[in-house]
C-alpha positions, -999 to +999 in steps of 0.1 A: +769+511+377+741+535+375+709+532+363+675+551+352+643+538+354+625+523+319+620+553+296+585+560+291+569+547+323+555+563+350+582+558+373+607+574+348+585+605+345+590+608+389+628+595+388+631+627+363+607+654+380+623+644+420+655+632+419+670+665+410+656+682+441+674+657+462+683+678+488+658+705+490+639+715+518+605+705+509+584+720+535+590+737+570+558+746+593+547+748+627+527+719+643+518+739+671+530+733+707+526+701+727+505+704+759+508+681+786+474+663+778+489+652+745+520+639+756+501+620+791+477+604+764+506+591+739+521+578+771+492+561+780+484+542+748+516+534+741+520+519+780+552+545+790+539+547+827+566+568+838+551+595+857+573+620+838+553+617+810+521+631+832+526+644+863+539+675+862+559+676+897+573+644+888+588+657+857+600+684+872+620+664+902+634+646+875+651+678+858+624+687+831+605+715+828+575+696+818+560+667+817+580+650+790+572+628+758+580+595+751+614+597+728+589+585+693+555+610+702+568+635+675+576+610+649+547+588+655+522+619+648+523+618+614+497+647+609+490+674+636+456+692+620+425+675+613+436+652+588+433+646+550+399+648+538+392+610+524+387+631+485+423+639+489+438+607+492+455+588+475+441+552+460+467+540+487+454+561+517+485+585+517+480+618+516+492+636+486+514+663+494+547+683+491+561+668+525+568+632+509+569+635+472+549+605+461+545+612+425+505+620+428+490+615+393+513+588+383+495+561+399+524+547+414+522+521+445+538+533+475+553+509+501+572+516+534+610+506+536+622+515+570+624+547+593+652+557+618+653+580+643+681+599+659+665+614+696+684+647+704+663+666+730+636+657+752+606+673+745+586+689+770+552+704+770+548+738+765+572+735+737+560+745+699+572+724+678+586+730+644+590+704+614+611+706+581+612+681+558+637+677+535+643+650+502+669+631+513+674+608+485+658+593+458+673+562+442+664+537+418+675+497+423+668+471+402+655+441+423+645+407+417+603+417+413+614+449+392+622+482+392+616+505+421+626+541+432+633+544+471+627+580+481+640+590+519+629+625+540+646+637+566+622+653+589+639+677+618+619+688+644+626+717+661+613+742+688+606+777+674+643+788+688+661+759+663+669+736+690+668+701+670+646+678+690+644+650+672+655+636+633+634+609+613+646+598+580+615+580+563+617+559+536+594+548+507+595+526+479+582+529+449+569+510+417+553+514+384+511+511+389+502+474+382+496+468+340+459+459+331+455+430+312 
């Protein structure tokens, strides 16, 4: 049995607007390529002490052509640049943008609901990396609190030559702003 969200609300008005792009590539750009300081500092916060992930004759005894990043750098950098300026923000702290559409202007709350990842190629530095994002699916579900819409991205990263690296499929929930009373 399939369902629509509430006529008339704001969650409607997104259901509407994004669920017939499900499947579209949203976005695809470069994020630059990964240098060797990048991927030694991840390693180093995240406590991967393998000295693949910063010494470069070590990686390269173990069969890489780089020092190598931990299997979740690239999905754990959620933005490469300098960063949303704070005026562009949403009242939740997510940015609002094309990548993850989040129905900006609608006021609705956002939530995460779970991200898998599917690890196909090391990653090495030296390597630029390229992301697309695509809409996945978008789905509405009535649960016990309400109505919500989940909305999932696949992002695919890439090097420049196509070779998938890595897959994330991201998914958010969302619900009707909170009623004033």
């Amino acid at each position: 049995m399939s369902f629509t969200p509430e006529p008339g609300t704001p969650l409607a008005v997104y259901y509407a607007e994004t669920q017939p792009r499900t499947g579209s590539v949203l976005s695809r750009r470069s994020l630059g390529t990964l240098d060797a300081v990048t991927i030694g500092r991840y390693a180093m916060t995240i406590g991967a002490t393998d000295p693949v992930h910063y010494d470069p004759a070590a990686a390269r005894s173990a069969g890489y052509a780089g020092v190598v990043a931990p299997p979740n750098l690239l999905a754990a950098i959620v933005e490469w640049g300098v960063g949303t300026p704070e005026a562009r923000l949403q009242p939740d702290g997510t940015p609002d943008d094309a990548d993850t559409p989040l129905g900006g202007g609608l006021g609705l709350r956002v939530m995460g609901a779970g991200e898998e990842m599917q690890l196909v190629n090391p990653v090495t530095a030296g390597t630029e990396v390229v992301l697309e994002t695509t809409l996945d699916a978008v789905t509405p579900k009535k649960t016990r609190t309400g109505t919500c819409v989940f909305v999932t991205t696949l992002n695919t990263f890439m090097s420049a030559d196509g070779a998938v690296l890595n897959r994330n499929r991201r998914t958010v929930v969302l619900r009707n702003p909170v009623q004033e009373s």
